[in-house]
N, C-alpha and C positions, 0 to 999 in steps of 0.2 A: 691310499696313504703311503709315505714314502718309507721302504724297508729300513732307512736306517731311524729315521722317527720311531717307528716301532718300537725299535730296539732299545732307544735312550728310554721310551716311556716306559717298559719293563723293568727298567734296569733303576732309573729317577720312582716310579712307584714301588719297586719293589724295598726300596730305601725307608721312602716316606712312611711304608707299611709297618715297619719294621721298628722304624721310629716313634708311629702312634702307640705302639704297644708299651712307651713306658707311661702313655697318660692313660691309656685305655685297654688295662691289662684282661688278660682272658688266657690270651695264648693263640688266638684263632688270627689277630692280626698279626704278629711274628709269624706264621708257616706262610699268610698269603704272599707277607711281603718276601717271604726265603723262597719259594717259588719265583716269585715274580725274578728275582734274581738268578736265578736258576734259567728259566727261560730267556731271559737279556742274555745272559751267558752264552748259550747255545747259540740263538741269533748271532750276538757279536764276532762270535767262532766261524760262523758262517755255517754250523751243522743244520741249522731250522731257517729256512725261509719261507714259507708259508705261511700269512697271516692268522687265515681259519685255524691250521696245525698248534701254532703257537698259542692259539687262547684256548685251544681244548687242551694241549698240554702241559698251560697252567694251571686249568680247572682240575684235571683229574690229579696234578701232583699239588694242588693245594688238601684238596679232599685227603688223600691219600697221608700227608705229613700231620693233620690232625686228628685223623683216625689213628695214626700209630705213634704218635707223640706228643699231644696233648695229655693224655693220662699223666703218662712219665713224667711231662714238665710239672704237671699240677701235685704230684705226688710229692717230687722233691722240691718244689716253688711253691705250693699252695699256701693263699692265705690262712688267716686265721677263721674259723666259724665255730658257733655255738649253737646250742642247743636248747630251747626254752621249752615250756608247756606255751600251746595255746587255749588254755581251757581257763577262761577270764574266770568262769562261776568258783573254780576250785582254789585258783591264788587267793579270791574272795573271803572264802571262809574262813572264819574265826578272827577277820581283821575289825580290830576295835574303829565303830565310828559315831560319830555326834551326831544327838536326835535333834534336828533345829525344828520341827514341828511335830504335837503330839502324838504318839503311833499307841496305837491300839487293835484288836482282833478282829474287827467288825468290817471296817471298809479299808482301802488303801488309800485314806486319806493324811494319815503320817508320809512324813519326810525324815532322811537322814543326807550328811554328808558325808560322799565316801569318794577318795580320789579328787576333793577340789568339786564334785557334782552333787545337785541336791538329786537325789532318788526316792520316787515313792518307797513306801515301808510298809508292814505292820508285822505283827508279833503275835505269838500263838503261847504267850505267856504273862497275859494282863495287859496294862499300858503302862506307856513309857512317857514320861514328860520330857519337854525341850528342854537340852541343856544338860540332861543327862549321858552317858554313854550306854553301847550298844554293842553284840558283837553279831556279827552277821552268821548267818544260819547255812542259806540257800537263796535263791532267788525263786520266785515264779512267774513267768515270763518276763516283764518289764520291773514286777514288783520284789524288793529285799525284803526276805522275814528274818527277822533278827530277833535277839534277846535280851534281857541284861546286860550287861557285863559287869563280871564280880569286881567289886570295885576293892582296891588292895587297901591291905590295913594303912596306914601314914606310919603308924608306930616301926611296924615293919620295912615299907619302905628306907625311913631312916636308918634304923638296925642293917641292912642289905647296902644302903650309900655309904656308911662309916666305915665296914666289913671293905667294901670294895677299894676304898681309898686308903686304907693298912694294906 
């Protein structure tokens, strides 16, 4: 390959690289492409001319600018992130849902909807007719055991809408 080839591709990638990092942020493509620049450099200077030289002393000064400076960037650039539970069964509990087919204590041939899905059910507190509400307990394996749900006074409801809107 011809040495001055080389040296544009170093110098033309190291650009490109550098440029992908505002569609495909990380960090990791800004250091390749600032090496790569780095090296174009050298070459262009005429201080590297050796091709094998030149690709290991872009690899090792890429390695090198993201082990000592990705942190840094990330600490004072980093995006935004959050932090959820992933524990489906426990966001679960105690959320009010509708029994669309009868649930009782016997089999897990009740249903409820919970989330938009119908899921087997049953109850370890009598049965529940369709139509009624339900508040979830626990799950056991595939199946919801659920309960009641106290169903609030209207008188009070009222009372708490009127209060809320003074």
């Amino acid at each position: 390959m011809d040495s001055e080839l080389l040296t544009w591709l170093f110098l033309g990638g190291g650009l490109f690289l550098m440029l992908l990092e505002t569609f495909i942020p990380g960090g990791v493509s800004f250091f390749l492409g600032l090496s790569g620049l780095f090296v174009g450099l050298l070459r262009y200077l005429g201080l590297l001319a050796s091709p094998s030289l030149s690709i290991a002393i872009w690899l090792v000064s890429s390695v090198a600018l993201v082990i000592a400076f990705r942190p840094l960037l990330k600490k004072y650039w980093g995006g935004q992130s959050s932090f959820k539970l992933a524990d489906e069964d426990f966001e679960a509990m105690d959320q009010i849902v509708e029994v669309t087919e009868p649930v009782n204590a016997f089999d897990n041939s009740g249903r409820i909807r919970y989330q938009g899905i119908s899921w087997q059910a049953r109850s370890d507190q009598g049965e529940l007719e369709a139509g009624t509400k339900a508040k979830i307990k626990y799950r056991d394996n595939l199946t919801w055991v659920v309960e009641p749900a106290d169903e609030p006074d209207s008188k009070n409801d009222t009372k708490i809408n009127q209060s809320l809107k003074n």
